[in-house]
C-alpha positions in Angstrom: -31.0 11.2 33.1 -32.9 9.1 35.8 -33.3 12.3 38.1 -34.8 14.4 34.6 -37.2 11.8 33.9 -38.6 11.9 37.6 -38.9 15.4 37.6 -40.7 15.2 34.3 -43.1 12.8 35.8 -43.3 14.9 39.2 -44.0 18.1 37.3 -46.9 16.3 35.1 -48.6 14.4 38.0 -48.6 18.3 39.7 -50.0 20.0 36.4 -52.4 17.1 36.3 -53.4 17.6 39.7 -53.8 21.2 39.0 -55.7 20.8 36.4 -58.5 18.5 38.3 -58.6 21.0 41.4 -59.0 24.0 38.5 -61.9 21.7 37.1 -63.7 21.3 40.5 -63.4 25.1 41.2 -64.7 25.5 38.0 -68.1 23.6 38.9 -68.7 25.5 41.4 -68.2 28.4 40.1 -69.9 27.8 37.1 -73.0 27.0 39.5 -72.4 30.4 42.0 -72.2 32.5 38.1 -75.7 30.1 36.9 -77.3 30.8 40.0 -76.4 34.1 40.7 -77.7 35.5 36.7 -81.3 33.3 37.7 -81.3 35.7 41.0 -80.7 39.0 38.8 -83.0 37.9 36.3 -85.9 37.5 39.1 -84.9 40.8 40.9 -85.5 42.7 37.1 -88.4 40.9 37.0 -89.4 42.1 40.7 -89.8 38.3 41.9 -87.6 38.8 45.1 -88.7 35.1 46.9 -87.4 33.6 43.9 -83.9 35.7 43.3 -83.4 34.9 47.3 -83.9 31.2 46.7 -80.9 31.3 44.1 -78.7 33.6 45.8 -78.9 30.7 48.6 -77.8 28.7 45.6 -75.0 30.5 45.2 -73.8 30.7 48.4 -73.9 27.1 49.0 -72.0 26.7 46.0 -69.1 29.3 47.2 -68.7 27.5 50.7 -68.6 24.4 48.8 -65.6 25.5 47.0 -64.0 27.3 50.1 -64.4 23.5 51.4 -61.8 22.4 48.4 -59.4 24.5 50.2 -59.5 23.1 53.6 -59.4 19.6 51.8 -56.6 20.2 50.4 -54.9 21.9 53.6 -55.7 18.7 55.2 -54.1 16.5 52.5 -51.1 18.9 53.2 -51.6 18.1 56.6 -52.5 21.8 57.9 -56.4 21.4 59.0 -58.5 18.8 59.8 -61.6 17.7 57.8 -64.5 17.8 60.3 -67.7 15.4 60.4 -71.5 15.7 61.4 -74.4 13.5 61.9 -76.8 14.5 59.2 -79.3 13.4 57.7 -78.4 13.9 53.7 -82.3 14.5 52.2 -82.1 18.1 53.0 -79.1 17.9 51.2 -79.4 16.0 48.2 -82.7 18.4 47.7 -79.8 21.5 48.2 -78.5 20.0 44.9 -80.8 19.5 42.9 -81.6 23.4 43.2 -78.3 24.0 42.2 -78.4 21.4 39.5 -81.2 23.3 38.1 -79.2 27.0 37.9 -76.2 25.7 36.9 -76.5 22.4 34.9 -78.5 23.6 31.8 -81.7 23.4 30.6 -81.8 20.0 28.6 -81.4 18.2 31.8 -84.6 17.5 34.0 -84.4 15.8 37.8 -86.4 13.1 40.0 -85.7 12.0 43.3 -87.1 9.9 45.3 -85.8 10.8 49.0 -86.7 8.2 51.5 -88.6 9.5 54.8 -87.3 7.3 57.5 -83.9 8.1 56.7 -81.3 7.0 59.0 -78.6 9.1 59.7 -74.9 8.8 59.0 -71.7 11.0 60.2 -70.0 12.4 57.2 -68.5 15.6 56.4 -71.1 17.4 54.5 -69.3 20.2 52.3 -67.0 16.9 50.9 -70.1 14.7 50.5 -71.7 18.0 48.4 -68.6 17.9 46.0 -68.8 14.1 45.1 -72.4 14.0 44.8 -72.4 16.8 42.5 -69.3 15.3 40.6 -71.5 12.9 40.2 -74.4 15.1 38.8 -71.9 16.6 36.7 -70.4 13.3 35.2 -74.3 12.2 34.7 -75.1 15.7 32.4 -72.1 15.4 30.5 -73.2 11.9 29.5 -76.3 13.2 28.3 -75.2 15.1 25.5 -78.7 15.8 24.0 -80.5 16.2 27.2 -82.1 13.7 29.7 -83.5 13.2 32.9 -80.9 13.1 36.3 -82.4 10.4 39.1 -81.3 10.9 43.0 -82.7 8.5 45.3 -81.6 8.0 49.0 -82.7 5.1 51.5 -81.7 2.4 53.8 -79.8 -0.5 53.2 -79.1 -3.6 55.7 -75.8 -5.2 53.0 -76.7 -8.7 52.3 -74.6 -11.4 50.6 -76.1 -10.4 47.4 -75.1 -6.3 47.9 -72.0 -7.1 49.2 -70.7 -8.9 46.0 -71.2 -5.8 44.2 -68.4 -3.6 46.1 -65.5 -5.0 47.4 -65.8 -2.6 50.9 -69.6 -3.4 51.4 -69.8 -6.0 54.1 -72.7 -8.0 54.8 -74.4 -7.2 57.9 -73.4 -3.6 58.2 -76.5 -0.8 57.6 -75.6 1.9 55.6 -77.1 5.1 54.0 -77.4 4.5 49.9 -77.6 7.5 47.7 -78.0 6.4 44.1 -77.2 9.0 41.0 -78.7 7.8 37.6 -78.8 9.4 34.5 -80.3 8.2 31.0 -77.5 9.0 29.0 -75.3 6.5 26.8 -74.1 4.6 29.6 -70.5 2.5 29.3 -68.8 -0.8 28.4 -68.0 -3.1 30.8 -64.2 -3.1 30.3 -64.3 1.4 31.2 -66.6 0.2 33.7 -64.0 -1.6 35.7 -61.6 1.2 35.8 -63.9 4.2 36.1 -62.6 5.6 39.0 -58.6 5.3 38.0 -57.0 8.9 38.5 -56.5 11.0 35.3 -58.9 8.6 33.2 -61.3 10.2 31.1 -63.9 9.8 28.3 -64.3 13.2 27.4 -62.5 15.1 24.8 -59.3 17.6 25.3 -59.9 20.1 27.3 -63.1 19.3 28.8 -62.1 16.6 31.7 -59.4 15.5 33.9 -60.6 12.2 34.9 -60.4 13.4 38.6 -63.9 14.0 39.6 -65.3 10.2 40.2 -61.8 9.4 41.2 -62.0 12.0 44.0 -65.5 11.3 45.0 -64.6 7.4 44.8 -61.8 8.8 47.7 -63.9 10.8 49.7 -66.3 8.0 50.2 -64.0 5.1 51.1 -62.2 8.1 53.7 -66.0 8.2 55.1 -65.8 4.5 55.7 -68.0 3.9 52.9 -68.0 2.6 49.3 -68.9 3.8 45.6 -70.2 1.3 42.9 -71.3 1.6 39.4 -73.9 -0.2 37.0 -73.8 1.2 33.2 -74.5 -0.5 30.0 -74.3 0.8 26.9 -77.0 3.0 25.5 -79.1 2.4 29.0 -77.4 4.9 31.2 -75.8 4.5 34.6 -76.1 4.3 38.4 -73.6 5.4 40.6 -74.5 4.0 44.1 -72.8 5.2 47.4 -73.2 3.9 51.0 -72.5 5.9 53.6 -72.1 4.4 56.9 -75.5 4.6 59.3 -74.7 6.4 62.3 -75.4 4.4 65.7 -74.7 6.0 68.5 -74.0 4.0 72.4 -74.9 4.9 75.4 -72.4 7.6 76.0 -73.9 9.3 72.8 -70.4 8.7 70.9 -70.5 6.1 67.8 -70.1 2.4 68.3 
């Protein structure tokens, strides 16, 4: 009886688990299909700068999803996750073009991209996914439309800061990228478990409570951390710092 009951619970943590990799494919590919009809559209309409600016979309989109595979290869164990020093503006403005193909129509974007920008080491195709989860979770909270916010700069953690996340320390310098959204925001007790595995808001069907969870775990592997502001009816700001990248002498991180 005990050994049923654990494969039971083995065999729905697995479909589970399916079912939130099958959701994150499907993101992509639902930005690759959006992007990909806005390029066939443009070529009918002989605009060809304009399809070749979404068939870059879509692109970026597929390699993105090719990335899921090697994350998961490494979680196995059977390929490494690689890192680069980037700088994440060129980025973050990558997404939003995607955003725009693949995200509907109701929702409109503002960013606010600092120019000094320091730089931080990171693997880019995971930091894509969980910003873009995060884009995702910020439409879907918009039901009737609204207006997506992306802003990067730099932060030097302070007392203040730190009391916010329990991995930011004060006196470290970090990279903040912030995702906002004017949708109907949250209560403080969802708040607090937000990025639990398998939690969701949304109805049957159309979440598996995996996406923040995942992005919440990519940026703590990155050294880094995820917060959240919401209230109710006011939207919400999901805030992640990302390590700044300082190299020594040598040219290797300190």
């Amino acid at each position: 009886m005990m050994n049923d009951r654990f494969q039971a619970q083995k065999m729905e943590i697995v479909g589970q688990l399916t079912t939130g990799i099958a959701h994150d494919f499907n993101n992509m590919l639902t930005a690759v299909t959006g992007s990909a009809s806005l390029a066939e559209h443009y070529l009918t309409n002989d605009k060809p700068d304009h399809a070749k600016k979404h068939l870059a979309n879509a692109l970026r989109a597929s390699q993105t999803a090719g990335a899921m595979t090697a994350r998961l290869m490494a979680f196995s164990r059977r390929h490494k996750l690689g890192s680069e020093v980037i700088n994440v503006n060129p980025l973050i403005t990558s997404l939003i073009e995607l955003g725009r193909g693949s995200l509907g129509s109701k929702v409109t974007y503002e960013t606010d991209l600092a120019s000094n920008l320091w730089l931080t080491k990171v693997d880019p195709h995971q930091l894509e996914s969980a910003v873009f989860n995060l884009m995702v979770n910020a439409r879907d909270a918009m039901p009737t439309g609204g207006t997506i916010s992306i802003r990067t700069c730099n932060v030097d953690v302070n007392e203040q800061l730190a009391a916010k996340g329990s991995l930011l320390v004060a006196g470290h310098s970090c990279v903040r990228v912030q995702v906002s959204d004017t949708g109907t925001g949250m209560p403080a007790d969802l708040m607090e478990r937000i990025f639990e595995p398998f939690l969701t808001t949304k109805v049957e069907g159309k979440g598996t409570g995996l996406g923040l969870a995942m992005a919440y775990g990519y940026v703590i592997q990155a050294g880094g951390c995820l917060t959240v502001e919401s209230e109710e009816g006011h939207g919400t700001t999901f805030s992640l710092f990302l390590p700044k990248y300082i190299p020594t002498e040598d040219g290797h991180p300190s």
